[in-house]
N, C-alpha and C positions, 0 to 999 in steps of 0.2 A: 204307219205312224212315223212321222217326224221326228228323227233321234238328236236328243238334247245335244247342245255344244257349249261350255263354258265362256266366257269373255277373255282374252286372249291378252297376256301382261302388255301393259305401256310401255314405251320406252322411254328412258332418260330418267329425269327427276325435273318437279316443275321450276323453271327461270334458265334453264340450261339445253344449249342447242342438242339437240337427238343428235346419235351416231348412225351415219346412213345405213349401216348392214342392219340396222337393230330396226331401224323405220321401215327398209323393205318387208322382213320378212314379220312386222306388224299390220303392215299392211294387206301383206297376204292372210294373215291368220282375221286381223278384223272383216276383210270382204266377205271371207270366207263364215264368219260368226254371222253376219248380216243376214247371207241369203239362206242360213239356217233358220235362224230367228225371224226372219219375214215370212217362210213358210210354216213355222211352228207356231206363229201369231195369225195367219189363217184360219190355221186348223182350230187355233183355240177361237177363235171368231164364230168358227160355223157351230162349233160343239155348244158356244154358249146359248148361238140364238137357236137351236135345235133341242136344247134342255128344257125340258119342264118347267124345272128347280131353277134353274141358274138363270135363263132366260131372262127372266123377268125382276130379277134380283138386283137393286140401284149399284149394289156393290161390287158385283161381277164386270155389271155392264161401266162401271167406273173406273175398275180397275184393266179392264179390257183398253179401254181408251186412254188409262196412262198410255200402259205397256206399248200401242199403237203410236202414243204422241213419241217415246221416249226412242223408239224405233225411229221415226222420222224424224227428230231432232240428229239421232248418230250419224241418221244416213247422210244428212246435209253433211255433217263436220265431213264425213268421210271424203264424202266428193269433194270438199272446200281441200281437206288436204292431201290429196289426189290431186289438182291444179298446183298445188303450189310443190308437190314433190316433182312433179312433170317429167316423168317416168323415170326418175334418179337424174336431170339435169336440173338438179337444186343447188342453189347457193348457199355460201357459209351465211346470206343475211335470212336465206328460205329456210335453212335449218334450223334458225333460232324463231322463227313465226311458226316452223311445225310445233316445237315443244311451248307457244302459246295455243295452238289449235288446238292439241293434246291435252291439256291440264286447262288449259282456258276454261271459262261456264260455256254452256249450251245455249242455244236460240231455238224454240220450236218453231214447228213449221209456219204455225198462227202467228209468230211474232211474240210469245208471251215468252216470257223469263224463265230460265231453266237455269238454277241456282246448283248442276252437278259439272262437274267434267265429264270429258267425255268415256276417261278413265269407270265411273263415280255412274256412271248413268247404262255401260254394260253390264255392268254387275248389279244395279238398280234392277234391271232388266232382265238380269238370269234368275234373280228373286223373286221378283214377280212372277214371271212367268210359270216356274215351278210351283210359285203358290196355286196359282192359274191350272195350272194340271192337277193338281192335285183337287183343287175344287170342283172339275168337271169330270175327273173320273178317267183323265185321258190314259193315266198311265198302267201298263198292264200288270194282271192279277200275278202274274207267276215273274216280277222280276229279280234280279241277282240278288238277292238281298246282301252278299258280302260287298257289291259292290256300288248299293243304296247307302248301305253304313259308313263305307270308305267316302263316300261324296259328301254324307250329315256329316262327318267328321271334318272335312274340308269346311264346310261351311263354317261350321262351328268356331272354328279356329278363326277365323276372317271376321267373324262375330266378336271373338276373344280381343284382337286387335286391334279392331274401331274403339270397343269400349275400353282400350289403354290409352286413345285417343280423347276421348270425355276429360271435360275439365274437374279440377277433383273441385269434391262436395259429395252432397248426398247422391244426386243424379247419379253420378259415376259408383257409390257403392251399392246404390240399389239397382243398376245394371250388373256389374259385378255378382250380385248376390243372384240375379236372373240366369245366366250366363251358365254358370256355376250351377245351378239348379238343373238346367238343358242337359249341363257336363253328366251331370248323376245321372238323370234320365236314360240317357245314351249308352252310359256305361250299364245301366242295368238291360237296357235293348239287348247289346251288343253280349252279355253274357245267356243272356236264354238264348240269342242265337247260335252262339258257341255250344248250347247243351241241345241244339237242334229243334227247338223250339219253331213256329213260325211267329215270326213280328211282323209280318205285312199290314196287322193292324195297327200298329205299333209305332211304326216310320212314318205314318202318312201325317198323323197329326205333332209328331214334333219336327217333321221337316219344314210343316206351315208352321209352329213357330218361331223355327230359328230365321225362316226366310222372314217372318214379320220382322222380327229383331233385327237383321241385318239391313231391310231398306228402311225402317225407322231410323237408325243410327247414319247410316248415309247422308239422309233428308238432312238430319240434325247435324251431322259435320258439317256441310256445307251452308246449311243456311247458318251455324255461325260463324262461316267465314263472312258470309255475305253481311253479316251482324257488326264487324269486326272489322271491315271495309268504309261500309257506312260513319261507327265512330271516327274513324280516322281522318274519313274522310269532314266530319261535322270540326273534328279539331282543328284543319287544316285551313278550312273555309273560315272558322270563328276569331282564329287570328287574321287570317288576312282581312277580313272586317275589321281588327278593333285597329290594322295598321290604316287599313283606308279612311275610317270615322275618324282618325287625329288628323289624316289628310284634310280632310274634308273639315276638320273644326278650324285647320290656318286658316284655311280657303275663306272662312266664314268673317273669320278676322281681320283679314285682310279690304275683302269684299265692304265689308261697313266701315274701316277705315277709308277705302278710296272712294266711295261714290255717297249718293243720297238721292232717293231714298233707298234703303238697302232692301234685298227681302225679307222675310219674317220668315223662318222654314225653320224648325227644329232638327238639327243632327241626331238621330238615334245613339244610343249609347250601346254598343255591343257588351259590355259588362252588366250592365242590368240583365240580361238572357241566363246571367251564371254560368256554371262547367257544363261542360258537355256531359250530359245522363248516362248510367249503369245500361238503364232498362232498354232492350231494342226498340220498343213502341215508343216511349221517350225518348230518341233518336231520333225517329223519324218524327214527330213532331217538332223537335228541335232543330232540324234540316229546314223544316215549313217555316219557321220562325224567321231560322237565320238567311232565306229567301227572300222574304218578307223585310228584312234589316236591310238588305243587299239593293233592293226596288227602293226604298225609303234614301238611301244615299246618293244612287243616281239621280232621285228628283231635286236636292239636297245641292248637287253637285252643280248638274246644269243649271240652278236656280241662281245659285251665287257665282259661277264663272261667266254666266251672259252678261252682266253688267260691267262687270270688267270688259268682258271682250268688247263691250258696243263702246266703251269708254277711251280704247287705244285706237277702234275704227275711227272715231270722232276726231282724234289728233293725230293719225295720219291722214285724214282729209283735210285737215285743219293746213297740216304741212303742204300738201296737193296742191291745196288750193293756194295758196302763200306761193309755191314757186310757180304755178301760173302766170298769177299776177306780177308779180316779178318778169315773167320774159314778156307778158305782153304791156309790161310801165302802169297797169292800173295802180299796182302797190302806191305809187307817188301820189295818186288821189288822197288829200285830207278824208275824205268819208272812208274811202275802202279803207286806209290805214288805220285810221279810227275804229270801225268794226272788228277789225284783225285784232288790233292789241285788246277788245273785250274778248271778243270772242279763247285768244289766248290764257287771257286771266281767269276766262270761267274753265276751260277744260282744263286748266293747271291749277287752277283750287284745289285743296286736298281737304276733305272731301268736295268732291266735285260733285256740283248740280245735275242731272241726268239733263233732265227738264228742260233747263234754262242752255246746255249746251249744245244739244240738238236745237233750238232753236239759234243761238247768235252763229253756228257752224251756217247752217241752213242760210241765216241773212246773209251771210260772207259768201257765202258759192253765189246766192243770188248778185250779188253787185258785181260779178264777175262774168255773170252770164250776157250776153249782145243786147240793147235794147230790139224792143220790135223792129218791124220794116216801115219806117215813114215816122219815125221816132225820135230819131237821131238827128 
């Protein structure tokens, strides 16, 4: 049997470069948890599809495949910062990208979004799995029980912690009041076993619930970060839209001051969308939204600065062609001079003819251009 190994503390705190003595020997202790945990997720691999019961159970076999994914998501970070420690020849800029490796989210193997640290996803991991033995029976009838109790007691405490963690409200006191319930539990275990009792009935079902309790609360810390990311990020974005959409309304104003015909294109209003929402799910549709505002202004944008632009093309050709003619004496022609000064008054109107400029531009470069051969 496969003897359990706990997940091995982080180093640092997250935004602040790791201290190398404290990365090495994290380093050692993580490898070291890995290839425990990869042989202990075997074992629980073979037990489940060798089980009756568990075999064929969506839950087992679901939670088998976190615990697998969550395994190979570590393993990656690992190695990712393994390369960048590069056997202790890390820089003061490598030491500050380990302590994002570290606390950083996770990427599984598939590419899907792993919304834990890597902190946040061993200990995901050591909970599971426990649950995981405990379901398949793996762990044996006659163990320590002083030192089954000492471990629920760890756990528990780690439990106690996340949910000081929970934002207050009800959530957090009806954790609290769970918590607290466990605590009693435990306390009552732990006195029969003091009066020598055996509890090995006893342990098995409130270690699975403290282990649920503890990757619940996990899941939930971090997916409100990732909650809380999101807003900040819709805040962030919603202003810099309502600065671009005033952009974009000179732009507009401008645009149909100088030319004719202008376009017709409505400027979205980023204040019509309202504050950014409480609700996470209203988030993220509000993200789609202000997406969707962002697309609407680049059409908005290029729609009204082409006309301009083809408007300043037109009269520096205009100029082009002017000192052309100038070095080669056409300018002195009555017609070509003639043409010139329309052609100037049309692209110097204000609003200017689109229309009618591209065309007298066009006859002016024409009268400049060689007659045929046999023409002349």
């Amino acid at each position: 049997m496969t003897l359990a190994l706990t997940a091995p503390a982080a180093p640092g705190v997250r935004g602040q470069a790791v201290e190398p003595t404290a990365m090495l020997r994290y380093l050692d202790d993580l490898a070291r948890w890995r290839d425990v945990r990869r042989a202990e997720l075997d074992e629980l691999d073979r037990a489940a599809l060798a089980s009756p019961d568990a075999g064929g159970s969506a839950a087992v076999t679901g939670d088998v495949t976190l615990a697998m994914t969550l395994w190979q998501a570590v393993a990656m970070r690992s190695a990712e910062i393994e390369r960048v420690w590069d056997s202790g020849r890390v820089t003061a800029t490598g030491l500050a990208q380990l302590s994002t490796l570290v606390w950083g989210r996770l990427d599984s193997a598939a590419g899907a979004s792993l919304a834990v640290s890597l902190p946040e996803a061993c200990r995901l991991s050591d909970a599971l799995t426990a649950q995981l033995r405990r379901r398949l029976a793996l762990d044996p009838v006659d163990l320590d029980q002083a030192a089954s109790l000492r471990a629920l007691r760890a756990s528990l405490e780690r439990v106690r912690d996340l949910v000081a963690d929970e934002p207050a409200g009800l959530a957090r006191a009806a954790a609290t009041d769970r918590v607290d319930g466990l605590d009693r539990r435990l306390g009552a275990v732990v006195d029969k076993a003091r009066r020598g009792a055996d509890v090995g009935g006893l342990v098995g079902p409130l270690e699975s619930q403290v282990a649920l309790m503890e990757r619940d609360l996990i899941v939930g810390a971090a997916t409100r970060r990732d909650d809380g990311r999101d807003t900040a990020r819709a805040e962030s974005l919603r202003a810099e839209l309502a600065d671009r959409a005033d952009a974009v309304a000179r732009l507009v104003d401008v645009c149909v001051a100088a030319v004719r015909p202008a376009p017709v294109l409505g400027v979205p209003r980023v204040a019509a969308l309202g504050p950014v929402p409480e609700d996470a799910e209203a988030v993220d549709a509000y993200l789609d939204r202000l997406v969707d505002v962002a697309r609407a202004l680049d059409r908005a944008e290029e729609a009204y600065r082409a006309p301009l632009a083809e408007l300043a093309d037109l009269r520096a050709m205009l100029a082009a062609y002017r000192a052309k003619a100038d070095t080669t004496g056409l300018s002195a022609r009555a017609e070509v001079a003639g043409v010139h000064e329309l052609a100037a008054a049309v692209v110097g109107q204000v609003p200017a003819d689109l229309d009618r400029a591209r065309a007298v531009v066009a006859a002016y470069r024409t009268l400049l251009d060689p007659p045929p051969r046999g023409l002349t």
